[in-house]
N, C-alpha and C positions, 0 to 999 in steps of 0.2 A: 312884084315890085319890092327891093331890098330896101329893110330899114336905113336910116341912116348910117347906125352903128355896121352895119354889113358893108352898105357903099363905101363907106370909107375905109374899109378894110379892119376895122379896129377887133372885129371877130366876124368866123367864118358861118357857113351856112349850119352848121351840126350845132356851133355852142348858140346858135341863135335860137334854134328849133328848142335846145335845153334851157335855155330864158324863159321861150313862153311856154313852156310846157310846167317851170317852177312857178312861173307868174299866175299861171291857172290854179295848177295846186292851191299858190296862198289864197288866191281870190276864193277858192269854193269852201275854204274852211273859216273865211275872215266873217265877222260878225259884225253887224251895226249895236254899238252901244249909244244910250241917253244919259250920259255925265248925271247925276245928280248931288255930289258933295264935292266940296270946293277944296282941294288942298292945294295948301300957298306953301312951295317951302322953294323953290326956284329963284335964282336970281333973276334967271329972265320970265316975267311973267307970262308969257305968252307960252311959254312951255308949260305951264301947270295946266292947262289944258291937256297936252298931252299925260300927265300923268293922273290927271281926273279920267282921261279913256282907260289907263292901263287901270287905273281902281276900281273901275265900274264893269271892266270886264272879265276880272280875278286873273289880268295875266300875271304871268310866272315872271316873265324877262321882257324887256325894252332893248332891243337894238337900235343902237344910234350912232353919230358921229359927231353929234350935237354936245360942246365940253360944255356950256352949261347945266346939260341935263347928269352929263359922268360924271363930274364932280360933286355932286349930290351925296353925298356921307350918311343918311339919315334920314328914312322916309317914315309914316306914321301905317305903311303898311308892307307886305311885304314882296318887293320887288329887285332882283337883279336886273341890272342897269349893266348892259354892254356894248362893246361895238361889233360889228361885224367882223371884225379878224378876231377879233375872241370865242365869236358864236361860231364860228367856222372852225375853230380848235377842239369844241368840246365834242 
């Protein structure tokens, strides 16, 4: 049975096959973190959540699409903050 993204033509069976095959990749190397320190530096707060994951897990970079999170100037630790067509540049 084709996903939907296949039914609908929006991609074919090979780049679908290379979807889940990236989606596993991230899945076996993704890690469960336990936030334990609170950084508030977000306009939307509901996003410092996400960036107490990224502190708690010593990531490098944040991929998002999210402008409150890219507009962010100034963290108390050290994190690149990008979007996807950036990450995909480098």
């Amino acid at each position: 049975m084709p996903l939907a993204l296949e039914a609908e033509g929006k991609i074919d069976h090979i780049q679908l096959k290379a979807l889940i095959s990236g989606i596993a990749t991230f899945v076996t190397r993704a890690k469960i973190v336990h936030p334990m320190k609170g950084v508030s530096v977000c306009r939307d707060p509901k996003d410092n959540m996400i960036l107490n994951c990224c502190l708690s897990a010593g990531a490098d970079i944040l991929i998002t699409g999210d402008k409150d999170l890219l507009e962010i100037t100034s963290l108390p630790f050290d994190l690149k903050i990008i979007t996807p067509n950036e990450f995909i540049k480098i």
